[in-house]
FIKE-10734 format. One record per residue (C-alpha): residue in three letters; x, y negated, z. Coordinates in pm, whole numbers, padded with zeros to 5 digits, always signed. Example, Ala and Ser with C-alpha at 12.3 -4.5 7.8 and 13.67 -1.06 7.14 Angstrom:
2
Ala+01230+00450+00780 Ser+01367+00106+00714 
END
This chain:
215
Unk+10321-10419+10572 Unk+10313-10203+10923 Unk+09997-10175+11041 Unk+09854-10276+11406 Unk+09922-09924+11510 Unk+10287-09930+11389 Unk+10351-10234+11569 Unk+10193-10124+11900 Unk+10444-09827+11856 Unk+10707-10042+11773 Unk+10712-10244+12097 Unk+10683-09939+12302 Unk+10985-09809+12170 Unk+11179-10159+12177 Unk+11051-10176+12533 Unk+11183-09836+12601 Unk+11525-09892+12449 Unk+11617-10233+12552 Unk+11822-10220+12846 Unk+11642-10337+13203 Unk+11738-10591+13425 Unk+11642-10593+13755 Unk+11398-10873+13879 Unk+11519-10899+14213 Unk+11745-11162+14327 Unk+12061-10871+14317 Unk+12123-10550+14179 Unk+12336-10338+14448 Unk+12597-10434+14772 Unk+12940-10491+14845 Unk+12969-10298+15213 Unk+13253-10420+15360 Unk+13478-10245+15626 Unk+13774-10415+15745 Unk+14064-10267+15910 Unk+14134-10436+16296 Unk+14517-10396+16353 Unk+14563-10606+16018 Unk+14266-10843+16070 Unk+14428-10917+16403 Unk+14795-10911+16254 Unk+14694-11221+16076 Unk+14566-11388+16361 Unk+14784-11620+16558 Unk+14614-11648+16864 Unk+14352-11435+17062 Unk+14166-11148+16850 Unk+14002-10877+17098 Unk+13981-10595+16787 Unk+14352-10574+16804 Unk+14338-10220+16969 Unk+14029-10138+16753 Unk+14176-09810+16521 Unk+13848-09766+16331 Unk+13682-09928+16042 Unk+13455-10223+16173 Unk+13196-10373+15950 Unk+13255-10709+15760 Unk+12949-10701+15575 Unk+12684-10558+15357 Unk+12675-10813+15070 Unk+12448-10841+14797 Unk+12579-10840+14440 Unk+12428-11004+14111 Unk+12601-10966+13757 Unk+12902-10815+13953 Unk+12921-11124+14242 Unk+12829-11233+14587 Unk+12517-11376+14620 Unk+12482-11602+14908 Unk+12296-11912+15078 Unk+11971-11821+14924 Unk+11642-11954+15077 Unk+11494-11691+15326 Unk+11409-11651+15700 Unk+11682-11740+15928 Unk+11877-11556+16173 Unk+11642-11416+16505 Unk+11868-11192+16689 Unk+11499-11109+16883 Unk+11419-10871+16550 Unk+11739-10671+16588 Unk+11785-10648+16999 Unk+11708-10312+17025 Unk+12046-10203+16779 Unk+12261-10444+16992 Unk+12472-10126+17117 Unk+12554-10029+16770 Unk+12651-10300+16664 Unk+12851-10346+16937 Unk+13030-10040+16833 Unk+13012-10076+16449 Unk+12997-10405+16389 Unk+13202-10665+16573 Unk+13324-10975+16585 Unk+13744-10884+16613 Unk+13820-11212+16646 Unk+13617-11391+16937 Unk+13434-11096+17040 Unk+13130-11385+16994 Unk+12933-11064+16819 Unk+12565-11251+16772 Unk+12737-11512+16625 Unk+12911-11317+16366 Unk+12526-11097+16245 Unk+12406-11442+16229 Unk+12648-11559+16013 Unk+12665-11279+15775 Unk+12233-11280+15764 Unk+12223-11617+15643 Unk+12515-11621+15444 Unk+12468-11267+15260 Unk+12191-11058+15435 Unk+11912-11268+15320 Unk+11982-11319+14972 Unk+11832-10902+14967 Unk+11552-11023+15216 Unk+11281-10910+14872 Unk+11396-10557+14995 Unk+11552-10568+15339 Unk+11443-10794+15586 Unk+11660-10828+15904 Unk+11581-10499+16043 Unk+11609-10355+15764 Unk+11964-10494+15673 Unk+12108-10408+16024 Unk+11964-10095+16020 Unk+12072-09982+15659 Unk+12439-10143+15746 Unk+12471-09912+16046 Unk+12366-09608+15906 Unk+12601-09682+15613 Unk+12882-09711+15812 Unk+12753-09378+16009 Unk+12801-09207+15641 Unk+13086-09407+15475 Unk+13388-09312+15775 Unk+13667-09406+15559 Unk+13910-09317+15847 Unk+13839-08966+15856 Unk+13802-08908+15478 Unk+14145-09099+15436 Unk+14309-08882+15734 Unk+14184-08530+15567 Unk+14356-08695+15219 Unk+14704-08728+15384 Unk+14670-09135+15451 Unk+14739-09174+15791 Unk+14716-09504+15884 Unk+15023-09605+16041 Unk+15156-09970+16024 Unk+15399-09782+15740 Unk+15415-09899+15350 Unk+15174-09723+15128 Unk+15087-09687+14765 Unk+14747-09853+14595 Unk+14696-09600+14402 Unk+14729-09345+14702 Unk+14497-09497+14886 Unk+14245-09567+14567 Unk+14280-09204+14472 Unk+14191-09068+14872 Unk+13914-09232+14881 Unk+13793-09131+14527 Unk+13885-08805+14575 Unk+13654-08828+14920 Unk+13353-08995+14794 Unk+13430-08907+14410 Unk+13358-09313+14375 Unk+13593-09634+14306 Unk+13699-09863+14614 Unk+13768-10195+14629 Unk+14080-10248+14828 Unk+14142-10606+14965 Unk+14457-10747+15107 Unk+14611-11058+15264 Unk+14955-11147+15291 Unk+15104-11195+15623 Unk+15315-11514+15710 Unk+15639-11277+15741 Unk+15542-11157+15376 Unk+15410-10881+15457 Unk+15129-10756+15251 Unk+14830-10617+15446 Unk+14542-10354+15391 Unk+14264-10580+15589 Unk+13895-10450+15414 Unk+13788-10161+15185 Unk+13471-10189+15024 Unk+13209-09926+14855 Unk+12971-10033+14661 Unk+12586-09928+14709 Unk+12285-09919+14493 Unk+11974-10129+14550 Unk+11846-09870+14718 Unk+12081-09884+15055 Unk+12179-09534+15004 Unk+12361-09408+14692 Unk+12743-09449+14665 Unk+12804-09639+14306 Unk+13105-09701+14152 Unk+13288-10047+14203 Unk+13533-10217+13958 Unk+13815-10158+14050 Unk+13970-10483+13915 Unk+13811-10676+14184 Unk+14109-10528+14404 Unk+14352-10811+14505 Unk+14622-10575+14639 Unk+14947-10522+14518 Unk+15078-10190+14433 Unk+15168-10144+14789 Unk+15047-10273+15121 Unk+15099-10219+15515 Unk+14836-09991+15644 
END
């Protein structure tokens, strides 16, 4: 029969073997950077990033058990907390379609922003998502891989490997098909530890394009 002591010792090393979950409502981000010629080629009407050639920001989303977390109960939307980065966002972070910019923070902070609000609160999140996309320029690390973006046919497994190769971490690549057909590059994503810094590695499976795409 194991003694008090040999229990004790027991549960420390259980405790120090079993794996750890992390409390928090999510355990790392999705940061999304869409690409504005194909955003706007799939837009019918009026979409002011159509002679945008860098990558915008979609989002910094929050991920849990490998998915989206979103809607969760928090502080709403107060474009008053993040006035003072309205120029860089501006710059980084527009709305391509309506150019209705506030709108589009707003949207993203309620829907995805706030579901890391135990970490980040709006500031924060704004803050963190700019200086991500100051770090992460997937134009120029593409570019200095031999992917020129073009409006020409490439590979999926070009691309993938650039990027790797860059930030020696997995993309996700996401596409949407065109009504001609046409399969388009629209959003890249890295993924980010909890942290709002480090580079992770993303699944690559979560990719929905096909082996080759218009970029």
């Amino acid at each position: 029969m194991a003694t008090p002591n040999t229990q004790i010792f027991l549960l420390f090393v259980f405790a120090i073997l079993l794996p750890r979950t992390k409390s928090q409502p999510f355990d790392d981000f999705w940061f999304v950077q869409q690409w504005p010629p194909n955003v706007c080629a799939l837009q019918s009407g009026r979409c002011i990033g159509r002679g945008t050639n860098s990558f915008t920001i979609h989002g910094l989303w929050p991920q849990k058990g490998g998915n989206s977390v979103t809607n969760c109960p928090g502080t709403s939307f107060d474009f008053n907390q993040i006035s003072h980065l309205e120029n860089d966002l501006n710059i980084v972070w527009p709305n391509l379609i309506t150019g209705n910019h506030k709108w589009f923070w707003g949207h993203e902070w309620n829907t995805h922003g706030i579901c890391s609000e135990s970490k980040y609160d709006e500031k924060a999140y704004f803050q963190t998502s700019i200086n991500l996309r100051h770090n992460i320029n997937l134009l120029s690390a593409l570019r200095v891989q031999g992917v020129v973006p073009n409006g020409a046919s490439k590979s999926k497994q070009r691309v993938e490997s650039a990027i790797i190769s860059h930030f020696k971490k997995n993309p996700v690549l996401r596409c949407k098909t065109a009504s001609n057909g046409q399969v388009l590059l629209t959003e890249i994503v890295m993924c980010i530890d909890d942290d709002g810094v480090t580079l992770i590695n993303c699944n690559l499976a979560k990719s929905n394009c096909a082996n080759s795409f218009i970029f």
